[in-house]
C-alpha positions in Angstrom: 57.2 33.2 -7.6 54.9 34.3 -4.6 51.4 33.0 -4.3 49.0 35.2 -4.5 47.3 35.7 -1.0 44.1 34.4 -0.8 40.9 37.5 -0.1 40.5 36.0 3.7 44.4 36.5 3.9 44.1 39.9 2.3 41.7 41.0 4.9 43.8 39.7 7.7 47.2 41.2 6.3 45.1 44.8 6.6 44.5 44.3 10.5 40.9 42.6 9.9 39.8 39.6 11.8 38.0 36.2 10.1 35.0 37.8 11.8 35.1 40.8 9.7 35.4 39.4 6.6 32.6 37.0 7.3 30.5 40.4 7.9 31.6 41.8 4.3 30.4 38.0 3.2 26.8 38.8 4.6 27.0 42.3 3.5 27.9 40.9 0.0 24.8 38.1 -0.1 22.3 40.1 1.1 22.8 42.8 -1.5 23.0 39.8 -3.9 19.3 38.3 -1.9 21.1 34.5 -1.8 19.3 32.1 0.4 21.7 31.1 3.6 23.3 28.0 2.3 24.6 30.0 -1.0 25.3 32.8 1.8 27.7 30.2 3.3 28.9 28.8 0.1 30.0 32.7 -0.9 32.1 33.2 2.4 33.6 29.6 1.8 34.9 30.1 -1.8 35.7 33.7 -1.7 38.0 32.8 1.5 40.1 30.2 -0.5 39.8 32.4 -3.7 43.6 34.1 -4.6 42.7 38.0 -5.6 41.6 37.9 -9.2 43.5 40.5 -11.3 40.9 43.2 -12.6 42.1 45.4 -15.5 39.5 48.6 -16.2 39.3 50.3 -19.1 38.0 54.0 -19.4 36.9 55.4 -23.3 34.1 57.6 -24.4 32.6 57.9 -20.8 32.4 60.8 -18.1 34.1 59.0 -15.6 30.6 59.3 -13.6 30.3 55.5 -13.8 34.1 55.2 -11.8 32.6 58.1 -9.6 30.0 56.1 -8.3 31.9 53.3 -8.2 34.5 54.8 -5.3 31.0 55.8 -3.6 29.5 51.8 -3.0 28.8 51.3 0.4 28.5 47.7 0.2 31.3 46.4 -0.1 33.5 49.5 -0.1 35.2 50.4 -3.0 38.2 50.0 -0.6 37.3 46.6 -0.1 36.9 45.5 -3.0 40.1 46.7 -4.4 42.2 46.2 -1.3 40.9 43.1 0.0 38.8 41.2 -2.9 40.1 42.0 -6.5 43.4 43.2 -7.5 43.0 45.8 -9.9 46.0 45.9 -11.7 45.4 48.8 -14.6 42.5 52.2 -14.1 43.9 55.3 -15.9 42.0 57.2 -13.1 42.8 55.5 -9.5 46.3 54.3 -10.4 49.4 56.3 -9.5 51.5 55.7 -12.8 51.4 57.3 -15.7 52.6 56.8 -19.0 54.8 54.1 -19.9 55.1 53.0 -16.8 51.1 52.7 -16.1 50.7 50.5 -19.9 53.7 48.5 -18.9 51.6 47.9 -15.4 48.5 46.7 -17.4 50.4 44.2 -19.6 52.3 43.0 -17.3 49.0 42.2 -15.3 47.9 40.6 -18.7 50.7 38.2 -19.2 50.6 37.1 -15.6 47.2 36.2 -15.1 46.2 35.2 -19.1 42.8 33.7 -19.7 41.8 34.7 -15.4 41.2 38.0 -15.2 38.1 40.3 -15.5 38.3 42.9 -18.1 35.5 45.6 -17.1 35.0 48.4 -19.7 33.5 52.1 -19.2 31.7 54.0 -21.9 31.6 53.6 -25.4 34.1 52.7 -28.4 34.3 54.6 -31.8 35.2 52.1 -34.8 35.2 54.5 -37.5 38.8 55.1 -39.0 40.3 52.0 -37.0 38.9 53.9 -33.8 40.9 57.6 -34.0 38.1 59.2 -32.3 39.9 57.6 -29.4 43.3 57.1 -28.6 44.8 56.9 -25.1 48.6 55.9 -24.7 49.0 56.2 -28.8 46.6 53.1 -28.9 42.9 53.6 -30.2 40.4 52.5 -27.5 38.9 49.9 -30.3 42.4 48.2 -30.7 42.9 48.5 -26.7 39.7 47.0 -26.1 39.7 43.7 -28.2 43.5 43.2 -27.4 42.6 43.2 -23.8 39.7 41.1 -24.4 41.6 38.4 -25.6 43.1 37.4 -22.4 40.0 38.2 -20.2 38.3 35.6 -18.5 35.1 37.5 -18.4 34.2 41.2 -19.5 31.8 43.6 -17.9 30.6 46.6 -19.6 29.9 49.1 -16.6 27.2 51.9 -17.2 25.2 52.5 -20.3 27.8 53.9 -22.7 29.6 50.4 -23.0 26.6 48.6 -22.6 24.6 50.2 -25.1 26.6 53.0 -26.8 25.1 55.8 -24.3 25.1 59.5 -24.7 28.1 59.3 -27.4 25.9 57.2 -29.7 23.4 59.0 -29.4 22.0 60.3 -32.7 23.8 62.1 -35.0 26.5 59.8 -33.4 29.3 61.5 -35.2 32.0 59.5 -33.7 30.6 56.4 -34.6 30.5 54.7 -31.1 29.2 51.5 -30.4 28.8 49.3 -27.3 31.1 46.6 -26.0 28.9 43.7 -27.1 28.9 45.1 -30.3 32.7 44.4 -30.4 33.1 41.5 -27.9 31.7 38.3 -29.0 34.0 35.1 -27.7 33.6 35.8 -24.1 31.1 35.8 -21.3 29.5 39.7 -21.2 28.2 41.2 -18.2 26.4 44.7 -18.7 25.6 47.0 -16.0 23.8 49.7 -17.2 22.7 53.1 -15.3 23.9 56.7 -16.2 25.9 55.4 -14.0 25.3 52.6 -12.2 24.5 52.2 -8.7 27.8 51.3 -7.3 26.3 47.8 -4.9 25.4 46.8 -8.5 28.9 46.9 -9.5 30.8 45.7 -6.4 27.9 42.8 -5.8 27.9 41.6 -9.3 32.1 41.6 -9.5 31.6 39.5 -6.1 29.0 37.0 -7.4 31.2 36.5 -10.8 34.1 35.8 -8.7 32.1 33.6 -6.5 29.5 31.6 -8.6 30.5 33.0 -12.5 27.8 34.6 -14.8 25.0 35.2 -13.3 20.9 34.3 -15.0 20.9 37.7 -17.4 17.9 39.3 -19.0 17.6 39.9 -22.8 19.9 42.7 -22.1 22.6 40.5 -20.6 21.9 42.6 -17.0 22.1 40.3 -13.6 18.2 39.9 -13.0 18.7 39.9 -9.6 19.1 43.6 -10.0 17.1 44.8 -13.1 14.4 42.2 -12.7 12.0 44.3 -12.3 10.7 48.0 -13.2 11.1 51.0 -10.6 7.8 51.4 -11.1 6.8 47.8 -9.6 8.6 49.1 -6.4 8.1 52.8 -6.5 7.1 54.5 -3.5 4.9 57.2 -4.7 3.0 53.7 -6.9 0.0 53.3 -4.7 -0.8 57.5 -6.0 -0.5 56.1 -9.4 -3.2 53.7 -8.7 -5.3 55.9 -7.1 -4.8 58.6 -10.0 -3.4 61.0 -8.0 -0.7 62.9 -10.0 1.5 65.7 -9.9 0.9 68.4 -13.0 4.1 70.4 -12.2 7.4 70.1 -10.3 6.1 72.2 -7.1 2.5 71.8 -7.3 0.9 70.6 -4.2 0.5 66.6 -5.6 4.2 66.8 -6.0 4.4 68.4 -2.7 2.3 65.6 -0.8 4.5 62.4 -2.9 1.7 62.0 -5.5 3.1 59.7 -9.2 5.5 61.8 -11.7 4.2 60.1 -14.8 2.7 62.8 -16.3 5.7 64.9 -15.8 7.7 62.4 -17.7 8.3 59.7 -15.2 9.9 56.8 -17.4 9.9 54.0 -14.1 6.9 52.0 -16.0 9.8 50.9 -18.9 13.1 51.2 -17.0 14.1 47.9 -15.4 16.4 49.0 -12.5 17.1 48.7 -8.8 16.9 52.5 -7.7 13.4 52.3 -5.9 14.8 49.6 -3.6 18.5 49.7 -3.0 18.7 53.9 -3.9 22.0 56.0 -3.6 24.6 57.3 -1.2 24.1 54.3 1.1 20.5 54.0 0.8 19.7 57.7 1.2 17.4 58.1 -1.9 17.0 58.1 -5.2 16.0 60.7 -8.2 12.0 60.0 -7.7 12.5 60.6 -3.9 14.1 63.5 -4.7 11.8 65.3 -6.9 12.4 64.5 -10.3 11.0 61.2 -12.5 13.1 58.4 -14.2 14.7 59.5 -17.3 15.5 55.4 -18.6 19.0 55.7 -18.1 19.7 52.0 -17.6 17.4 51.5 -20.9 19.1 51.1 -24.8 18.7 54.2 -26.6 17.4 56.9 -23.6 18.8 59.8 -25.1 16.8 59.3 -28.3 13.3 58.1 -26.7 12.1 61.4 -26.7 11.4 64.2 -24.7 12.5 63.1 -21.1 9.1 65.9 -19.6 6.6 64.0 -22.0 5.0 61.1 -20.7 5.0 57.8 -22.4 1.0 58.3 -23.8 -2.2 59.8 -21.7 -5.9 59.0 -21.6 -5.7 55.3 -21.1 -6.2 54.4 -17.5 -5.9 57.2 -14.8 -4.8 59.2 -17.9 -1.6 57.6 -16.6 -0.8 54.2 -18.3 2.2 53.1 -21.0 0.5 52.3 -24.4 1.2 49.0 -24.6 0.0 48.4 -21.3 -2.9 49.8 -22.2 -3.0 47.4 -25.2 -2.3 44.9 -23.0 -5.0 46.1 -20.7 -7.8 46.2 -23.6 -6.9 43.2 -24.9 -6.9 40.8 -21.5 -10.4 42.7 -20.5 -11.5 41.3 -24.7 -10.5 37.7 -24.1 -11.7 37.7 -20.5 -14.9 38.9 -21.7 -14.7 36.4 -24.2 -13.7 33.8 -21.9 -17.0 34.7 -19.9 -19.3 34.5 -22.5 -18.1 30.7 -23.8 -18.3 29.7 -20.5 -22.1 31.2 -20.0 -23.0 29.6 -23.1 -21.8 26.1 -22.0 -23.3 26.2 -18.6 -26.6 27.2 -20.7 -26.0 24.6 -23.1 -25.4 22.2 -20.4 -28.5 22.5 -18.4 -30.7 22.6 -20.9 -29.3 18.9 -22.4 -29.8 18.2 -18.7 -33.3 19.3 -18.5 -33.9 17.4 -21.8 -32.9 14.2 -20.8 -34.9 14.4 -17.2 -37.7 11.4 -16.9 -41.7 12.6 -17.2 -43.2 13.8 -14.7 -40.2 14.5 -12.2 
């Protein structure tokens, strides 16, 4: 049998020098922020790594979440499939069909058993042994946890198969659940969005090839990319602290950049990277473009409400979430609190000491 080239040998066999894939390496850590020595140690191991087989799976889902895949910038969605994964089964890129296309994807299966990724897009219906969804004469909940078995890894890729999405959405007529809700033997990766920025995709399949699962939130997301709110790095955040803010979609405060909370604006509560790494390359991202953050990388965004309302009013700049308002009220209750012990020992403190002074001094 052949050995499988190794992802510096892949690069090479398409016409690329050592220098170019050490480029891709760089491109690869800085999206992933990895100090220099785990920079070097990516470029080492992914060199010497044999293409890992990736099998992708497609059920209740748009296929927006493969759409912005084929659109990542760094590394290229040729790249990454060409040079740095082997992606032996998607029912959407792949040129087979039919038999020949299922006969592909176990083939892949038995050859690299217990290696390869399994990543999953959108949601799977259980009801009825999962006949809400059948692809090949197989229901996606039978496909799903047959393929699982052999995975090394799964990663649930946009917020239908991480959280159920749009299709579980109430009434939920179909059923649907997530992929962690079916999945629970093997390491789970979810990268949610509606869809996903595609560097969150490529740069986490690199880093699980590289260093394995990376630290996950309570939402098993890689922190390094929903650590913190787009509101924390919003642009248009230092108008939200002054209290500037738009009251319609072409008013002049949403003319001059001014804070879309009161229009809707759900960045306080959605943990994501769009402020920072954006779209199309860096171009922008929905806030830049007009319109607030609906809390599509959030569980349960379709049912949170009214996407125009904002999350509550009259608590600070008429502009903060309740519960950090409650937050708010309560920290300015204990520090006040704090103050006043403290007062009263430095009170109670110089009085003992005037007590205790000698007469007459």
């Amino acid at each position: 049998m052949d050995r499988e080239p190794t992802i510096l040998e892949s690069f090479q066999q398409q016409g690329m020098s050592r220098r170019s894939f050490l480029k891709f390496c760089a491109a690869a850590a800085s999206l992933l922020a990895l100090p220099a020595a785990r920079a070097a140690e990516l470029a080492e191991k992914l060199g010497a790594m044999p293409r890992p087989t990736v099998i992708y799976l497609s059920f209740q889902e748009c296929t927006g979440c493969l759409e912005s895949l084929t659109r990542s910038f760094s590394p290229t969605i040729e790249h990454l499939i060409f040079d740095t994964i082997s992606l032996a089964y998607n029912d959407t890129l792949q040129a087979a069909a039919g038999e020949a296309a299922e006969a592909a994807r176990e083939e892949a299966m038995r050859k690299a058993w217990g290696k390869y990724v399994l990543v999953v897009d959108g949601s799977i219906p259980a009801p009825l042994d999962g006949a809400y969804c059948v692809i090949g004469g197989k229901s996606a909940l039978a496909s799903v946890q047959e393929v699982a078995k052999g995975a090394a890894a799964v990663i649930a890729v946009g917020t239908c198969a991480a959280f159920g999405g749009l299709p579980m959405a109430a009434p939920n007529p179909t059923g649907a659940v997530a992929v962690q809700d079916l999945i629970k033997d093997k390491p789970l990766i979810n990268i949610s969005g509606c869809p996903p920025i595609p560097e969150i995709i490529t740069g986490t399949i690199v880093y699980f090839l590289t260093f394995g699962v990376p630290e996950l939130d309570a939402h098993r997301r890689p922190k390094v990319f929903y650590g913190n709110t787009i509101h924390d790095r919003c642009y248009r955040r230092p108008f939200y602290d002054k209290g500037l803010f738009a009251k319609t979609f072409d008013d002049t405060g949403a003319r001059n950049g001014w804070c879309l909370y009161e229009l809707g604006c759900k960045g306080p509560t959605t943990y994501n990277s769009c402020a920072t790494m954006k779209w199309n390359g860096g171009t922008s991202f929905p806030i830049e473009s007009g319109h607030g953050c609906l809390g599509c990388s959030e569980p349960q965004f379709w049912d949170r409400g009214d996407f125009y309302k904002p999350l509550s009013a009259g608590l600070w700049h008429g502009s903060i979430g309740e519960d950090l308002g409650i937050a708010a009220v309560a920290g300015a209750v204990l520090g006040g609190a704090a103050a006043l012990t403290a007062r009263h020992r430095q009170d109670k403190t110089r009085t003992e000491t005037e007590t205790r002074k000698p007469e007459g001094k």
